[in-house]
C-alpha positions as CSV (number, residue, x, y, z in Angstrom):
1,X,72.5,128.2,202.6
2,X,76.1,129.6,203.6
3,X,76.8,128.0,207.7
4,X,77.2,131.2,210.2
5,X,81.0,131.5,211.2
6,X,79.3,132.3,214.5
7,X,77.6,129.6,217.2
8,X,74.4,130.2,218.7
9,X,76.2,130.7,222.0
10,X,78.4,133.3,220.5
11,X,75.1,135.2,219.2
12,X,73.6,135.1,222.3
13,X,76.3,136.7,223.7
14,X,77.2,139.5,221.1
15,X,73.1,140.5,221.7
16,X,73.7,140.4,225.7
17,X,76.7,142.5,225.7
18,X,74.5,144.8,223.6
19,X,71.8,145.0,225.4
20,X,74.1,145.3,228.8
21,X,74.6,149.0,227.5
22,X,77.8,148.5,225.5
23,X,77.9,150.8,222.5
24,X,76.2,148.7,219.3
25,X,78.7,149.7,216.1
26,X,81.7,149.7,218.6
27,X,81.0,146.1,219.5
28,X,79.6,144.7,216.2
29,X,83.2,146.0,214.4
30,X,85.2,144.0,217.1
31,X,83.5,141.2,216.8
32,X,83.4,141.3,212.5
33,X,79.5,141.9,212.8
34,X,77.1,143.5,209.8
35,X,74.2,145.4,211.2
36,X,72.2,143.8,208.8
37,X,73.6,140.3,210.5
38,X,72.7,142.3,213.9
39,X,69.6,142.8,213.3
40,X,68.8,139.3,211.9
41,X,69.7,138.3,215.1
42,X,68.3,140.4,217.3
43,X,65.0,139.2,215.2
44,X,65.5,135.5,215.7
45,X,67.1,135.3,219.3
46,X,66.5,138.5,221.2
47,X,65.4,137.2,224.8
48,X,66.7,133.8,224.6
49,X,69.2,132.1,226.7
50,X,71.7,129.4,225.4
51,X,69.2,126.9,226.6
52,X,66.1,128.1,225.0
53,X,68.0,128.0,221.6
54,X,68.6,124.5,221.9
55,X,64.7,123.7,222.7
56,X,63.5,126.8,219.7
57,X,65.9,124.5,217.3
58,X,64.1,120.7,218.6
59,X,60.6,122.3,217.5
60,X,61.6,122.8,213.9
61,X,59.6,125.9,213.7
């Protein structure tokens, strides 16, 4: 499996900046986003905080 070019931290932030109110195509083309990679995301992370990733990735779920 292909290695994101984006760290968790990064994601977490895309998805917060989103759902801050800033418009969702607008910022996924600055930041070289799909929306199918947006909404993989937003699956997988929406709610967490930069420490809850790190405990979500320890449990091996």
């Amino acid at each position: 499996m292909r290695r994101s070019k984006f760290t968790e931290k990064q994601i977490i932030e895309v998805l917060k900046e989103i759902e801050s109110g800033a418009p969702v195509v607008e910022t996924l083309r600055d930041k070289g986003v799909s929306k199918d990679t947006y909404y993989k995301w937003k699956r997988k992370y929406s709610g967490m905080e930069s420490g809850d990733v790190k405990r979500y990735n320890g449990l091996n779920i």
